[in-house]
N, C-alpha and C positions, 0 to 999 in steps of 0.2 A: 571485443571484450572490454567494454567501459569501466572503469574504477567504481564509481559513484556517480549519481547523478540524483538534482532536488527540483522537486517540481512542488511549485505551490499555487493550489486552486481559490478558486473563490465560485460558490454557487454550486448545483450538482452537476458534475461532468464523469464521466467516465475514462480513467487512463489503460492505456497498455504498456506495463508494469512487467520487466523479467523476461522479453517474450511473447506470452501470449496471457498474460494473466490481467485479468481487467478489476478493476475496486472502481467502486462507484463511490463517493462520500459528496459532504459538503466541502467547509473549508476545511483545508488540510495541507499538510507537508507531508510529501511522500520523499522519504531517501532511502533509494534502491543500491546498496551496494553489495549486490547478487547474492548474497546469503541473507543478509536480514532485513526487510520493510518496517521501514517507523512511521507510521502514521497521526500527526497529529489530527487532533478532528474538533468542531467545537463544541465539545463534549457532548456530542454522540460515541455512542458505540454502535460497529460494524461487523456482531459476528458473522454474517453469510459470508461478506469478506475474506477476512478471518480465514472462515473454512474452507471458501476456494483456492485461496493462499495456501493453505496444509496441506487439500488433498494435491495443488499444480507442483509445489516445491515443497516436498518431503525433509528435506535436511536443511529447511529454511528458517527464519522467525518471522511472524508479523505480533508487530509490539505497536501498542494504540499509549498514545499521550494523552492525555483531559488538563 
């Protein structure tokens, strides 16, 4: 059980995020600290994300920064 953990991308990649939960973005900061995902992006938005994020972690957040 990790506290937090920050991972920052550059370019499209896909992480595994939580588990088993994968976001695909550009550039981003992803901080995973098991209830809530912050995703910055630049400035994209990422609903499919988003909602595979809602349906994987129910009592989660994924919150998008622009």
């Amino acid at each position: 059980m990790a506290g937090s953990r920050k991972i920052t991308t550059e370019g499209d990649v896909s992480h595994r995020i939580a588990g088993s939960q994968h976001i695909q973005t550009g550039d981003a900061t992803v901080i995973d600290s098991g209830q809530e995902i912050h995703l910055k992006s630049g400035g994209r938005n990422h609903p499919e994300s988003e909602r595979q994020f809602s349906e994987s972690h129910p009592g989660g957040h994924f919150i998008f920064h622009n």
